[in-house]
BAVO-599853 format. One record per residue (C-alpha): residue number from 1; residue in three letters; chain; x, y, z. Coordinates in pm, whole numbers, plus 50000, padded with zeros to 5 digits. Example, Ala and Ser with C-alpha at 12.3 -4.5 7.8 and 13.67 -1.06 7.14 Angstrom:
% residues 2
vextor pos 1	code ala	unit A	X 51230	Y 49550	Z 50780 $
vextor pos 2	code ser	unit A	X 51367	Y 49894	Z 50714 $
% end
This chain:
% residues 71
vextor pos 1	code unk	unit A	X 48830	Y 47183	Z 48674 $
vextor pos 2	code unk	unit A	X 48894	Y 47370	Z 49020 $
vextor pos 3	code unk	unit A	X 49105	Y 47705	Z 48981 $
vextor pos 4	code unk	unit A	X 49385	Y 47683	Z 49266 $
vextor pos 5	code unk	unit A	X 49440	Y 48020	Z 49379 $
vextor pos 6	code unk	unit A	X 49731	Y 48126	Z 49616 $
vextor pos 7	code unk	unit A	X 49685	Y 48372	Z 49859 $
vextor pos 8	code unk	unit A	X 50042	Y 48513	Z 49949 $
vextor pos 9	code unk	unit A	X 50027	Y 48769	Z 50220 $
vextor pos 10	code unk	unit A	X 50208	Y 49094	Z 50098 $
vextor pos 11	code unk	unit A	X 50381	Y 49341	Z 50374 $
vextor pos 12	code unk	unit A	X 50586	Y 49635	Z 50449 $
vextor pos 13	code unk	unit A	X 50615	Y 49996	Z 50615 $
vextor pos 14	code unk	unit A	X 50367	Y 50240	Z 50633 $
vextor pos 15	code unk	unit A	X 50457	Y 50509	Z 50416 $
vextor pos 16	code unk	unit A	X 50305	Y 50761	Z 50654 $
vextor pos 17	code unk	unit A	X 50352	Y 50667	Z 51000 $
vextor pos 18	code unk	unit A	X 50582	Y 50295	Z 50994 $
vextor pos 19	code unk	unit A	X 50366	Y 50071	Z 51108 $
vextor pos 20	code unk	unit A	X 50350	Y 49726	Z 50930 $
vextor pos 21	code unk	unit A	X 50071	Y 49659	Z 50706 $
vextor pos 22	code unk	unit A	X 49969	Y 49337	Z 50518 $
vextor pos 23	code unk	unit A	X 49776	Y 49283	Z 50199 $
vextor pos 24	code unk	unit A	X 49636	Y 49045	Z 49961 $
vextor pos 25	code unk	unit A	X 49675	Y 49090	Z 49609 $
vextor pos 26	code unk	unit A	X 49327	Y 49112	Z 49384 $
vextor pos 27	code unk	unit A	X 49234	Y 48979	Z 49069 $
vextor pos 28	code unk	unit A	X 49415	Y 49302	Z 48880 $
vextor pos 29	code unk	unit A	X 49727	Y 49258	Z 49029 $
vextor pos 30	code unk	unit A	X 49736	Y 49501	Z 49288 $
vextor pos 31	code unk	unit A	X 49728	Y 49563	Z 49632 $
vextor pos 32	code unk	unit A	X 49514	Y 49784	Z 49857 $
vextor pos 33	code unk	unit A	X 49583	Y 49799	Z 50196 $
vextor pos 34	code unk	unit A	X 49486	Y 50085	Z 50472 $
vextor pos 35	code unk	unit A	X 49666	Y 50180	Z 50768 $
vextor pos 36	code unk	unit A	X 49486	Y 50079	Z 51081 $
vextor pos 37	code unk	unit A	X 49701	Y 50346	Z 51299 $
vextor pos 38	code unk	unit A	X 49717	Y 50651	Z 51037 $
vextor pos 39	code unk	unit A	X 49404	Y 50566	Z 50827 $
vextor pos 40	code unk	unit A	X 49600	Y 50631	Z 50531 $
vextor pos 41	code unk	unit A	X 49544	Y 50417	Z 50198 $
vextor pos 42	code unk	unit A	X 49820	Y 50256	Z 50026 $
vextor pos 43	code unk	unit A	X 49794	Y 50067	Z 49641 $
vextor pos 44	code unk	unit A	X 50081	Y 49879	Z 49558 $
vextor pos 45	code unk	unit A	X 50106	Y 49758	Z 49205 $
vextor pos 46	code unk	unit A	X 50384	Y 49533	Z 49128 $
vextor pos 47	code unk	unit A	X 50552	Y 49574	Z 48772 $
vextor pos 48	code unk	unit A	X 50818	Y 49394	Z 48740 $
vextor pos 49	code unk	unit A	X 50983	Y 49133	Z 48975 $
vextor pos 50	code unk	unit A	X 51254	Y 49388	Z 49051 $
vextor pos 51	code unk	unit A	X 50966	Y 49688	Z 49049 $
vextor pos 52	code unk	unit A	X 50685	Y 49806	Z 49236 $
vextor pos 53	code unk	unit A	X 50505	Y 50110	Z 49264 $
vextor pos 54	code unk	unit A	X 50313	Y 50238	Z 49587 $
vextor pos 55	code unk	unit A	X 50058	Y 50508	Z 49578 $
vextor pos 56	code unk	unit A	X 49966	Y 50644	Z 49915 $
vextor pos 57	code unk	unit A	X 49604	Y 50845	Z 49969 $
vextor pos 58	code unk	unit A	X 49547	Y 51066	Z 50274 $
vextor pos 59	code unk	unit A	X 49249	Y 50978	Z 50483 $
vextor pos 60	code unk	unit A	X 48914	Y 51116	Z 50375 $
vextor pos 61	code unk	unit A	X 48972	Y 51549	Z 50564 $
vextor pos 62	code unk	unit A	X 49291	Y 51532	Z 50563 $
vextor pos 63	code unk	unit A	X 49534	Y 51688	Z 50270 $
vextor pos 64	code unk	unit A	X 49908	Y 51657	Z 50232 $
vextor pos 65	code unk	unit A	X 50123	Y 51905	Z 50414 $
vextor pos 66	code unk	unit A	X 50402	Y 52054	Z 50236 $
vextor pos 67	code unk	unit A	X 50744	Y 51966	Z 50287 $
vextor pos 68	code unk	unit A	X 50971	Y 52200	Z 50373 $
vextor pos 69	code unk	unit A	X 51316	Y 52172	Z 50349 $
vextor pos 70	code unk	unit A	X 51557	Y 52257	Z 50628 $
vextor pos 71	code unk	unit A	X 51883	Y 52290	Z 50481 $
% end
């Protein structure tokens, strides 16, 4: 018996920069995608059909900057 799998493309924002990126989902359920603008790597890892989670990794030299607030 064949297994039928369905590849359904995944996309949205950049967390980092905006530019549209597009993933496939792997056999654990989640979602890697990288950036091909900011180099930055994203995970997405659906929970729920109303929740997802995105985890966002700087680019191999580079750290996070700090925010600072202007108000």
């Amino acid at each position: 018996m064949a297994k039928h799998d369905e590849w359904t493309p995944f996309s949205w924002h950049c967390a980092n920069c905006g530019t549209i990126v597009v993933g496939y989902r792997n056999a654990q359920g989640a979602i890697k995608v990288q950036c091909n603008r900011c180099r930055v790597v994203m995970v997405r890892k659906i929970k729920s059909r109303r929740h997802s989670t995105i985890d966002v990794y700087a680019p191999e030299g580079q750290e996070e900057l700090e925010y600072v607030n202007a108000y």
